[in-house]
N, C-alpha and C positions, 0 to 999 in steps of 0.2 A: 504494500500500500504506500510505503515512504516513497519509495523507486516511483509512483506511476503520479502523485501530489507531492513533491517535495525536491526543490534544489539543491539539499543539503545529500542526497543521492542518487546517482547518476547511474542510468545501464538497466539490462534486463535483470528479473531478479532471479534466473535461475544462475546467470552468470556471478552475482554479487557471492550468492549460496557457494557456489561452487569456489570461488577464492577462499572465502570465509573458513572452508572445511581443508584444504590445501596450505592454505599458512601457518606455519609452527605457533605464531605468536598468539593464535585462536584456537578456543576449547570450545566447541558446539556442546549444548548440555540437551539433555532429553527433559520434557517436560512427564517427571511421574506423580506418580502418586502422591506421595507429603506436596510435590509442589504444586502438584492440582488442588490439593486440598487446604494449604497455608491461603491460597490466590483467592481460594472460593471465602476466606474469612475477612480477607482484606479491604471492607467494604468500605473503610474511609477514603479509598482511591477509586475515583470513577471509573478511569479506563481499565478495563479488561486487560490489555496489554502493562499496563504498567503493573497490573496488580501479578501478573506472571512474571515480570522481570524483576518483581522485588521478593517474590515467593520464592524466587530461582537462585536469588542473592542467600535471602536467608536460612533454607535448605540445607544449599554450600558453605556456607557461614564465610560468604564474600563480601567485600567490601564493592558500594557500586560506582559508577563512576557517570554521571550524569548532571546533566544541567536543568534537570525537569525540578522545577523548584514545588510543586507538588510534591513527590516521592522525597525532595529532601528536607521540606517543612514537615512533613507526617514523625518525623525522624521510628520509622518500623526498619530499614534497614541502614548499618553503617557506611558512610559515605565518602568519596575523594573529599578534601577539602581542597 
């Protein structure tokens, strides 16, 4: 959806997929179970997407790195500063 509304990403998105899985410096994570179910509680964050990318953080017990001042006002996951 970024790739097809968004100039902050550029290209097809099977092509962006396909680098993303190919570069050492990227870890593709599975969305499972605790993380479906952390996402499904996290009803202070509207988007669906963000409420996965913070389920997915705190799962892994990662720190996230984002500029969505939503997900880092909620403070639910630890963040860059």
């Amino acid at each position: 959806m970024l790739a097809q509304h968004s100039r902050k990403i550029q290209g097809p998105a099977d092509r962006i997929f396909a680098e993303l899985e190919t570069n050492p410096t990227f870890t593709v994570l599975p969305i499972t179970i605790p993380i479906a179910l952390d996402a499904g509680a996290l009803t202070m964050l509207r988007d669906s997407a963000d409420r996965t990318i913070v389920a997915t953080a705190r799962v892994h017990g990662l720190r996230l790195l984002t500029s969505d001042q939503g997900i880092i006002d909620s403070n639910l996951v630890s963040v860059v500063d």
